[in-house]
C-alpha positions in Angstrom: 0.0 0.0 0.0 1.4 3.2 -1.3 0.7 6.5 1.7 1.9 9.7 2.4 4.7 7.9 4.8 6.2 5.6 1.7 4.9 2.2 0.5 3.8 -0.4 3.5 5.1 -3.7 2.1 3.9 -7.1 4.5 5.5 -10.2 2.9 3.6 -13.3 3.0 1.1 -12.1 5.7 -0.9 -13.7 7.8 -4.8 -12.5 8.8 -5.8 -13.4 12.3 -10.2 -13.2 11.9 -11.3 -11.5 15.2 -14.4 -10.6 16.3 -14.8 -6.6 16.3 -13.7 -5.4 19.8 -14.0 -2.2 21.3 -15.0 1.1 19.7 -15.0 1.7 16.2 -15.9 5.3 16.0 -13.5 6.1 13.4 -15.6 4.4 11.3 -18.3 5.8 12.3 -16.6 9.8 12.4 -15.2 9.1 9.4 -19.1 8.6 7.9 -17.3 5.3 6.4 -19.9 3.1 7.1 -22.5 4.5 5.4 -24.8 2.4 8.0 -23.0 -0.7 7.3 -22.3 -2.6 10.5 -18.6 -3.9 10.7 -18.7 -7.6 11.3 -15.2 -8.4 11.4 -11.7 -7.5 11.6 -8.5 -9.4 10.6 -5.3 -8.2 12.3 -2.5 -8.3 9.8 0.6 -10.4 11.2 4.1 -10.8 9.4 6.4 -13.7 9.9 6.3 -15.3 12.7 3.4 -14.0 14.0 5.0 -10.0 14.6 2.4 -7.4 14.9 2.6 -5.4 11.9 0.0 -2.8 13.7 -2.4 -2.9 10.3 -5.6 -4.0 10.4 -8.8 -4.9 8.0 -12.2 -4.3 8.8 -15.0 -6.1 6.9 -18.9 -5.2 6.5 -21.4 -6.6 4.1 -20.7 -3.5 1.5 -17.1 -2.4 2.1 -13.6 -3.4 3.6 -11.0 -0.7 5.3 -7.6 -1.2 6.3 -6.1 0.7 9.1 -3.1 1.3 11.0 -3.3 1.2 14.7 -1.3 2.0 17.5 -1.1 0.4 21.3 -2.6 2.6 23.7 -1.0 1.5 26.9 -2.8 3.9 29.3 -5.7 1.5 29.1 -4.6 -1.5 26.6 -7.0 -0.3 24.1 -6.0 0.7 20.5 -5.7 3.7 18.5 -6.7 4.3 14.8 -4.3 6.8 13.4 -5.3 5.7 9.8 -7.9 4.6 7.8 -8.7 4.1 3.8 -12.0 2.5 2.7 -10.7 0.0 -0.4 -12.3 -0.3 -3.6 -12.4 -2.5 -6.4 
């Protein structure tokens, strides 16, 4: 994925399916959704299982990826990017 920061490249990743934890109002701010619920996310790991800190997030009529930080205040997570993909 090509961003303002340089290309992201994961080689041969891995996608953990997760059920959709904590608050998503990224999404939602971001007027993303577009009433879609988000019914899954897939946390993106590279070898060996590393955290690669990327995430997708899948509804019925779209699919985001995101980048994500650790906020270790409280152990939740931070969404300091999102695009919506298209075909």
């Amino acid at each position: 994925m090509e961003s303002e920061d340089g290309i992201v490249e994961i080689k041969s990743p891995d996608y953990v399916k997760e059920e959709v934890k904590g608050n998503l109002s990224a999404l939602y701010d971001a007027d993303a959704i577009d009433g879609n619920k988000v019914e899954w996310q897939y946390t993106i790991c590279g070898k060996e299982g590393n955290k690669t800190y990327w995430r997708l997030y899948v509804s019925s009529g779209y699919l985001w990826i995101a980048s994500y930080v650790d906020n270790t205040a409280d152990g939740s997570e931070i969404i300091m990017s999102i695009y919506r993909l298209t075909k």
